[in-house]
matplotlib code that plots the C-alpha trace (Angstrom):
import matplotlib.pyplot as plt

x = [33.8, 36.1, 32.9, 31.1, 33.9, 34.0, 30.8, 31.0, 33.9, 31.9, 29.1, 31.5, 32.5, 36.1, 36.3, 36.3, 40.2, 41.0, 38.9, 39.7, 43.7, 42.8, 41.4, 44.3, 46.6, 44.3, 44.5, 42.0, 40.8, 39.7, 35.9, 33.9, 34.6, 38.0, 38.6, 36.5, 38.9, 41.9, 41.2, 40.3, 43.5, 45.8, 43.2, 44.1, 47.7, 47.7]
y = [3.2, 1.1, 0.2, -0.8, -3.0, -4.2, -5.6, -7.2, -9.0, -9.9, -11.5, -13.4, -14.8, -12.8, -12.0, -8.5, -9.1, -10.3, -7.9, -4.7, -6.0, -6.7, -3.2, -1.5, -2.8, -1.2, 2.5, 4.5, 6.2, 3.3, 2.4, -0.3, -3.2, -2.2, -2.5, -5.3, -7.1, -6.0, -7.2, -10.6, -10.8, -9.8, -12.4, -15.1, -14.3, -15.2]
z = [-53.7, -51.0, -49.0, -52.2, -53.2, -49.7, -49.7, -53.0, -51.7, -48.5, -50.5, -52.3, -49.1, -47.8, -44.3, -43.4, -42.6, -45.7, -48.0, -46.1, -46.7, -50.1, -50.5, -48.8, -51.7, -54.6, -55.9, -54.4, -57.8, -59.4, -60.4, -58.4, -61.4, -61.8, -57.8, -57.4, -60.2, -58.3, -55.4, -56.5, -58.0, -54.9, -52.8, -55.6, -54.7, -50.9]

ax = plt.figure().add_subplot(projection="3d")
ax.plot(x, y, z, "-o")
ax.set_aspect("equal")
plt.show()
């Protein structure tokens, strides 16, 4: 699931750093979308 949200946030246009810090701050049981969304939001926060 982490590498599938990692590419979406590559192809949105993240750097690896700051997707694979982004994904480090999510729970790890949660579905692609739900990650995705998460992510986005701790990247909006920086």
């Amino acid at each position: 699931v982490s590498t599938e949200i990692l590419q979406a946030l590559l192809a949105l246009g993240y750097s690896d750093k700051e997707a694979v810090l982004a994904i480090k701050q999510i729970p790890t049981d949660v579905s692609v979308s739900d990650g995705i969304r998460a992510a986005l939001k701790t990247l909006s926060k920086a």
